[in-house]
N, C-alpha and C positions, 0 to 999 in steps of 0.2 A: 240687844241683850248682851250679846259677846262686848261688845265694847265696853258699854254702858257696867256692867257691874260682873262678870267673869273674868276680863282680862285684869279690872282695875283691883280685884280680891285676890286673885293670883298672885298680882306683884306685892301686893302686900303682904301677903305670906310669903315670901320671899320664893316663892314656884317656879323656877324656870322657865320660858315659854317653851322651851324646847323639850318643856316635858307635861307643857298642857296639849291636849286632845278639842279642838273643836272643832262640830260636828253640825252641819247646817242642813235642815230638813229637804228633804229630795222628795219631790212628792210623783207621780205618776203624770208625765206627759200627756196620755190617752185621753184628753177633756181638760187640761192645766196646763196646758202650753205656756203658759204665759210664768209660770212658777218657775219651770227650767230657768231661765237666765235670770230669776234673781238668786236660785241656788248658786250659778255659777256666777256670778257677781260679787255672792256672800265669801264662796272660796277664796275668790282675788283678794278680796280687801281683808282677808285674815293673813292674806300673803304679804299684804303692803303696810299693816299698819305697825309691826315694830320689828324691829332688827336685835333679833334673829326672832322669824315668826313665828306664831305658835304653829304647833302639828294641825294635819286636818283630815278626817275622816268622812266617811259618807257612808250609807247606807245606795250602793250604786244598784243594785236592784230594782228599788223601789220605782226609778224611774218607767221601767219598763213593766209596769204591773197592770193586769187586764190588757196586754197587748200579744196576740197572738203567738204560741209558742215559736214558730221558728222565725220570726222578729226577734225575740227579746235578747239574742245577743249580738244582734249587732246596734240596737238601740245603746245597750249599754255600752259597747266599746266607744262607740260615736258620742255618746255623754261624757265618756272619761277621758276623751281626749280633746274636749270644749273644759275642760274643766283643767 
């Protein structure tokens, strides 16, 4: 979707990337394992696909959600720094 019709409507509007926001759903590790790396995969390729890239944002909480209170930050550090 980032690709396909939000970055391509940005440039059209003449948007700066450097002042679009995208934001790739981060879902809860706890049973979705397999979701983590393609959130962190989404970030890269927001990273790599134009010069100068768009911004990128996360909802990094979300990863560590339904996981034990005194988990949940080191879950989150350890996601944000794969990311």
């Amino acid at each position: 979707l980032a690709m396909n019709v939000i970055v391509p409507k940005a440039m059209e509007l003449g948007i700066p990337m450097e002042r679009l926001y995208l934001d790739p759903l981060a879902l809860t590790v706890n049973g979705m394992q397999e979701h983590a790396m393609e959130t962190i995969n989404a970030v890269r390729m927001f990273k790599m696909m134009l010069d100068p890239p768009p911004m990128t944002t996360i909802g990094l909480s979300n990863v560590s959600n339904t996981t034990p209170h005194e988990g949940r930050s080191l879950l989150n550090r350890i996601f944000l720094v794969m990311l």
